[in-house]
N, C-alpha and C positions, 0 to 999 in steps of 0.2 A: 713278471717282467715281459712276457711271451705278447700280454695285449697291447705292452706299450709298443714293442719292437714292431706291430703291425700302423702305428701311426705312422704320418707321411715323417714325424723328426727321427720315429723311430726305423722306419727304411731308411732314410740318410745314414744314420748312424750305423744299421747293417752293413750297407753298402761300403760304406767305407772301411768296417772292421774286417770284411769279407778282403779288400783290396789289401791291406795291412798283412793279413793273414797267409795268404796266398804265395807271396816271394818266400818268407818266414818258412813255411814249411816243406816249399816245393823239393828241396836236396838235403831232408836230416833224413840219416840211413838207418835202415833196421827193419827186420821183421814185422812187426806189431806194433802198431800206433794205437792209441786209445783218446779220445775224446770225451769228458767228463763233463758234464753237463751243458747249457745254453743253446741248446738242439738250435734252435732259430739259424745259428749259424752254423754252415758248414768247413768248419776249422780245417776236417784235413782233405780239402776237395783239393788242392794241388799237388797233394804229399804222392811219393809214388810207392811204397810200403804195399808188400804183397795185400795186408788186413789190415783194414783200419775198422776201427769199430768206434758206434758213439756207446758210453752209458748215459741210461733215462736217468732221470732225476724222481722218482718211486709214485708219479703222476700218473702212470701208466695205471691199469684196469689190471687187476687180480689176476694171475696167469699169463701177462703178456711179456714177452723177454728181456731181460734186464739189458742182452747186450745186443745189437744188432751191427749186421756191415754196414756201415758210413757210406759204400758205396757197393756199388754189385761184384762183389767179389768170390761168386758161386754160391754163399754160404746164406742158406735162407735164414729166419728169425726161431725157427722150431729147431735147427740143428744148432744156432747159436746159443738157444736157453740152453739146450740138454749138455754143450760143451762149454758150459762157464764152469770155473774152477767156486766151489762152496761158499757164496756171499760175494765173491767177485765179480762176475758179471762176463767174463773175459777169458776168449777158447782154451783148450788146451794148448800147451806149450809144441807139443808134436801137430798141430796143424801146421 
């Protein structure tokens, strides 16, 4: 889907799911937010949640980390692999 999302219909449609999206998340509370696959967008760019993290979809190259911060929130992608919970993808609870 990632090559269609780069056609001019498939920016519109971005664009717009990004606008949809943005109100939607801007004031749901809670620690940890997770985003679970269609990387193309960035789902929780207006969420204010201490971590937000995306999980990849297993596209990714052998050793690269399952969960990374969605945005810059100190936590590089080498401390994120090593603090995913066993197949989850997603830091410790005590982060």
């Amino acid at each position: 889907m990632t090559p269609w999302l780069d056609t001019p219909a498939g920016r519109y449609l971005r664009e717009w799911e990004q606008a949809q999206l943005d109100p939607l998340v801007a004031d749901v509370f809670g620690f940890h937010a997770v985003q679970i696959g269609l990387g193309a967008i960035d789902g929780l760019r207006a969420n204010r949640m201490p971590h937000r993290w995306r999980v990849q979809d297993g596209s990714a190259p052998a050793g690269a980390a399952v969960a990374a911060p969605a945005t810059g929130d100190g936590v590089d992608a080498a401390e994120a692999r090593d603090a995913r919970a066993p197949g989850v993808g997603a830091p410790h609870a005590g982060q």
